[in-house]
C-alpha positions, 0 to 999 in steps of 0.5 A: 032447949038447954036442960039443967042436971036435974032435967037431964036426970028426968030426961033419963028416967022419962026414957026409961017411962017411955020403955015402961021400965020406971015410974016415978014422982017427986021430980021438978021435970015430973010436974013439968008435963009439957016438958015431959010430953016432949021428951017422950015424944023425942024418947019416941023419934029415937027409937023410931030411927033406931029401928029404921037404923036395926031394919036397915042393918038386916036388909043390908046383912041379908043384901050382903048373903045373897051376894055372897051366895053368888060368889063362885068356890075356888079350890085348888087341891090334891083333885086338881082345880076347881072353880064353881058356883056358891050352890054347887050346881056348876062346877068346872074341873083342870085336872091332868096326868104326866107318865114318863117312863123309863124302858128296858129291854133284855136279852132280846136281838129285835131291833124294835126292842130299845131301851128308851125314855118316853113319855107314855101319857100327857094329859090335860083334862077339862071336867065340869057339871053345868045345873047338877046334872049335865057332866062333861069331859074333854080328855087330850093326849099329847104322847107320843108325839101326837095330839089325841082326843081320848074322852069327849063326851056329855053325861045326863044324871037324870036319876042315879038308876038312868043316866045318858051318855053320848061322845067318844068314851071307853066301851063298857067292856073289860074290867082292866080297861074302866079301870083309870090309867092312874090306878093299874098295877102294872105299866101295861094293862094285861092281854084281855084290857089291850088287846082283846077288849075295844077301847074307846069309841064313839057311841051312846049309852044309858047306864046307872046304878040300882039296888043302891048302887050294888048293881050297874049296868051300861047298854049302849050302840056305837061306831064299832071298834077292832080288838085293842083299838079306839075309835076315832072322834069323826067317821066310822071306819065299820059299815055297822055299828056295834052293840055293848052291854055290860052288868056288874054286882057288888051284892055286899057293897057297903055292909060289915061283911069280908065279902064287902068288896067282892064285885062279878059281871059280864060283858059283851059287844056285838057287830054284824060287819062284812067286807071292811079290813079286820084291823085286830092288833096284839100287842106284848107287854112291851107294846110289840105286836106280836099278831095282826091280820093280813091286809086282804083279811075282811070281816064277813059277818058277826063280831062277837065279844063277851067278857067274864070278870070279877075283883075282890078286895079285902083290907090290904089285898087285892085281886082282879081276873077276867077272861074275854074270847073276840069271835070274829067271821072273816075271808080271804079270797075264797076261805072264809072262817070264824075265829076265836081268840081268847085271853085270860088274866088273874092279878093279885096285889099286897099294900104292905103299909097296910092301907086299904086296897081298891080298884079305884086306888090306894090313899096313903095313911102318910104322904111322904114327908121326911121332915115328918117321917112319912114315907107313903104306901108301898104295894107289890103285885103279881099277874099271869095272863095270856092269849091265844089266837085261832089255829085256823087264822093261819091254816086259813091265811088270814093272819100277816105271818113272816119270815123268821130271819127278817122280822123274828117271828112277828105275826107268826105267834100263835100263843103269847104268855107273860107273867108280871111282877110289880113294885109300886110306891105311891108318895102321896094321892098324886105321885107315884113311882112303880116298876113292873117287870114282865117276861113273855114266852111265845108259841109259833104256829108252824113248825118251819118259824121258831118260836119267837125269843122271849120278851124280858121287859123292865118299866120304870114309871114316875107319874104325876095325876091330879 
């Protein structure tokens, strides 16, 4: 059908008649109603497939979200790499920890005291969530020079107050010791955290927080553990396991008060062990063990550790102090004792760029940068800590004591007092360079063995953790 310019003018106003928006009359194509019937019908066909046309552009634009919806979330960032799912209820994590150190000894004649270079920590870490509830983390150690299994274990948040824990993981123990690797003032951790406390082990826990979140606690039973070891991932080297339990309150957490970041609790471990090797190792700042069992020491009975500890944090100050006391019944042919050993710790630290402290870190308010003028966050620290061991471990013969002219007075220690001084430079989140200077003083337990030389250590420690 050809339409001249007057019916085209009529095919538009009986568009527009169709859509009910003009009426008119006069027209030659208005007198025409045949025609008119057929355009309203063609005016009709067309917006029928228009909105066919709009209905599948929505279907299509909602195909399109739902696609999107499954697309996995990359990230990579200054918390490592992130691959998940669109909602967020599974996430896997690639994260890592590089330590090299730089060690020197002063004063000191000990053969074992060498100035060195070593890499303290590397490790890769794989962390993950699987359904939002369900977390993992596998956590190696390729230093020194041989390949550790630190972490591995699955964590069930069934709700925030009760979560299940269960694999190989840090005793809920000292305060020092939960503390991240990352984050500790000082190259080493104090007497309480490394030789004192158990490190990690293989057990299972429940654990959560309550009272929003002012209030965690952790109870759990696990292979058992001499002072300042780890267990191992397979066997358990006790005949009875080891009971812990710890609490911690944070009563001003999140409110507008200077008590906001005052956190105390307590913790202990139980075990009820008889005739394994006791394998308790006390090392100085400077990883020298100072104390250890002698080899024909058995355990006779109880282990019982128990902890006080407390931080406060406070704008730019920080401070952390624990005591913890390892009781241990022991034999040794026909001697048979309890020992107690105790160790204490009080640290304190300033971020004198004036970022906030806190036990899990300091952020930077300017990474370093030279072209933009920033130059990070800089921190000092100071500690006192020390540990006694039971006078009766060596009146009883329990203890692996020495000749003083071939091995300095090693396992001939009764007291080891150490303070620290620390200068710690944190570039950005990610990379740190901190100093610790340490110097241990000794007490011999017999008059006949000289007190062993004081230790004088100074670390130096470039680290990369994401």
């Amino acid at each position: 059908m050809t339409f001249k310019a007057t019916q085209i003018h009529g095919l538009i106003a009986a568009t527009l008649i169709g859509s009910g928006a003009l009426v008119f009359s006069g027209n030659a194509l208005a007198n025409d109603s045949s025609e008119l019937e057929a355009l309203r019908a063609l005016v009709q066909e067309l917006d029928q497939k228009i909105r066919v046309l709009d209905r599948k552009g929505e279907i299509a634009e909602a195909a399109a979200k739902d696609e999107k919806k499954k697309q996995p979330v990359i990230k990579a960032n200054s918390g490592g790499f992130t691959i998940g799912s669109a909602d967020g209820a599974h996430v896997f994590k690639l994260r890592g920890q590089l330590q090299f150190d730089n060690r020197s000894f002063f004063g000191d004649n000990d053969p074992d005291l060498k100035n060195d270079n070593v890499l303290r920590r590397i490790r890769p870490r794989f962390q993950g969530t699987l359904y939002n509830i369900f977390d993992f983390d596998i956590n190696t150690d390729f230093a020194p020079d041989t390949t550790t299994v630190q972490d591995a274990y699955i964590n069930a948040r069934f709700l925030p107050e009760f979560q299940v824990q269960a694999g190989k993981f840090k005793s809920p123990f000292s305060l020092e010791r939960l503390q991240s690797g990352n984050w500790i003032r000082f190259a080493e951790r104090s007497y309480v955290a490394d030789s004192i406390s158990p490190n990690r082990d293989v057990g299972i826990q429940i654990h959560g927080n309550l009272l929003e979140k002012k209030l965690s606690y952790a109870a759990g039973v696990f292979n058992g553990i001499d002072d300042g070891r780890s267990g191992k991932q397979s066997g358990d080297a006790n005949t009875d396991k080891e009971f812990a339990v710890r609490l911690f309150a944070e009563p001003f957490k999140g409110e507008d008060s200077v008590l906001a970041g005052l956190g105390f609790g307590i913790a202990g471990t139980w075990a009820d062990q008889k005739d394994d090797a006791v394998a308790d190792r006390y090392r100085t700042p400077g990883l020298q063990t100072f104390f250890e069992y002698h080899a024909d020491t058995k355990s006779n009975g109880n282990k019982i550790r128990w902890s006080p500890q407390a931080y406060y944090y406070y704008g730019p100050f920080g401070l952390i102090a624990e005591y913890a006391r390892s009781s241990t019944d022991v034999k040794r042919g026909i001697n048979t004792a309890t020992l107690d050993n105790d160790a204490w710790q009080i640290a304190g630290s300033w971020v004198l760029t004036g970022e906030d402290n806190n036990f899990a870190g300091i952020t930077p308010k300017n990474n370093f940068d030279l072209k933009k003028g920033g130059w990070g966050a800089w921190e000092i620290a100071a500690r006192y800590h020390e540990l006694e061991v039971d006078k009766d471990a060596f009146d009883g013969g329990f203890a692996a004591t020495a000749n003083t002219t071939t091995n300095f007075g090693r396992n001939a220690t009764e007291k080891a007092q150490s303070w620290s001084l620390g200068v710690n430079w944190y570039l950005n989140k990610n990379v740190k360079i901190a100093t610790t200077y340490d110097h241990t003083s000794f007490d011999s337990a017999y008059a006949n063995i000289k007190d062993r030389e004081d230790e004088k250590a100074l670390f130096t420690r470039f680290q990369v953790a994401y």
